[in-house]
C-alpha positions as CSV (number, residue, x, y, z in Angstrom):
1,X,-20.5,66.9,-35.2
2,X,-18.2,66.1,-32.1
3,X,-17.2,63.3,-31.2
4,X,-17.5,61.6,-34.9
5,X,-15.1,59.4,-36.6
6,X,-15.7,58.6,-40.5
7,X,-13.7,55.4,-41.4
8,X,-12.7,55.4,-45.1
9,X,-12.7,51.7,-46.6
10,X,-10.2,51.6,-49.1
11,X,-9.5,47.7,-49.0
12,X,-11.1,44.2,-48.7
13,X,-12.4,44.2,-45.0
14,X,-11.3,40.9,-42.8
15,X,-14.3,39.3,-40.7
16,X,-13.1,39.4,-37.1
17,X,-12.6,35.9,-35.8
18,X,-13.9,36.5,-32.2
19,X,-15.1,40.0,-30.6
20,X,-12.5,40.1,-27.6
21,X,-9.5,39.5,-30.8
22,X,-10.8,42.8,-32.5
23,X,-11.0,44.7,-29.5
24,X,-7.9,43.9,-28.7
25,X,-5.9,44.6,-32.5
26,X,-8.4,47.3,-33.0
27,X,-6.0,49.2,-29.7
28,X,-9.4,48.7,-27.4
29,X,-8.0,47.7,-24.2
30,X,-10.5,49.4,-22.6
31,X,-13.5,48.3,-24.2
32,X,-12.2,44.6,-23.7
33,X,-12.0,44.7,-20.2
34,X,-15.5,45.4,-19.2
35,X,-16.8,42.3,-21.0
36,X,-14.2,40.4,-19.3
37,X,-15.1,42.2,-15.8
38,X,-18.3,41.6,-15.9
39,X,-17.9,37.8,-17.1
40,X,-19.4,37.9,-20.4
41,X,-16.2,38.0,-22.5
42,X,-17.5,34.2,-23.6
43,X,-21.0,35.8,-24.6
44,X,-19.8,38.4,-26.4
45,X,-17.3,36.1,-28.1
46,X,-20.1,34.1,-29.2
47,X,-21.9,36.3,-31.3
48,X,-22.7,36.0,-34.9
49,X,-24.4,38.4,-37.1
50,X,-24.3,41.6,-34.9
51,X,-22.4,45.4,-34.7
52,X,-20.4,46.6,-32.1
53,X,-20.3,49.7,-31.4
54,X,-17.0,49.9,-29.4
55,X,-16.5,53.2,-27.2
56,X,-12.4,54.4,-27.5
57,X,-10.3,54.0,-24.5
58,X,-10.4,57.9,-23.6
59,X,-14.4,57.4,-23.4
60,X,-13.5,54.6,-20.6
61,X,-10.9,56.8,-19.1
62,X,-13.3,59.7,-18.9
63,X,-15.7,57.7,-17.2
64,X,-13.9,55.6,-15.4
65,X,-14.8,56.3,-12.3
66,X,-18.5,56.5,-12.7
67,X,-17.7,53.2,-13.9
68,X,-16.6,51.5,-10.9
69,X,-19.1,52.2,-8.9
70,X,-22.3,51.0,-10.8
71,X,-23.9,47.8,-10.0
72,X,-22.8,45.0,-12.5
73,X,-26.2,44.6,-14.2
74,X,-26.0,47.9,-14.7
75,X,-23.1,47.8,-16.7
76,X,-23.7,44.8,-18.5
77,X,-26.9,46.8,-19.9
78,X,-25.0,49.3,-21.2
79,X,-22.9,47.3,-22.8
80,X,-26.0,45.3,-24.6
81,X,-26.5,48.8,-25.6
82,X,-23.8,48.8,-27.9
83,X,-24.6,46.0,-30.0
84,X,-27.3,45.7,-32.4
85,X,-28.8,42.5,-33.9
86,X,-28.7,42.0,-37.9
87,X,-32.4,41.5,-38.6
88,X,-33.6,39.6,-41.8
């Protein structure tokens, strides 16, 4: 389908030490600065036991402008979109 990325595990996986670290090794510049604009970059830091489903940069570039113009809460619920809970 478009817009699909398969990532092949072929070694031991290291946990992440802190959400804003990854996003930044993972090349996610983008994705890091809307938690830090919209102050949560300590929140999401915080977080234990959850997946991130982290947008590429080109997805923030494409929408970049739409971006800038919605009201903070409203971004900050999109983000919360993008991260799902372990349960059990």
């Amino acid at each position: 389908s478009t817009g699909s990325v398969i990532h092949v595990i072929d070694h031991t996986l290291t946990l992440p030490t802190n959400a804003s670290s990854t996003l930044v090794i993972a090349g996610l510049s983008s994705h890091y600065g809307a938690p830090n604009a919209t102050n949560l970059l300590d929140t999401v830091n915080g977080l234990q036991n959850v997946t991130a489903f982290a947008p590429g940069n080109r997805t923030f570039e494409e929408i970049g402008s739409g971006l800038a113009n919605l009201p903070m809460q409203d971004l900050t619920s999109i983000l919360a979109y993008h991260v799902v809970s372990r349960v059990g």
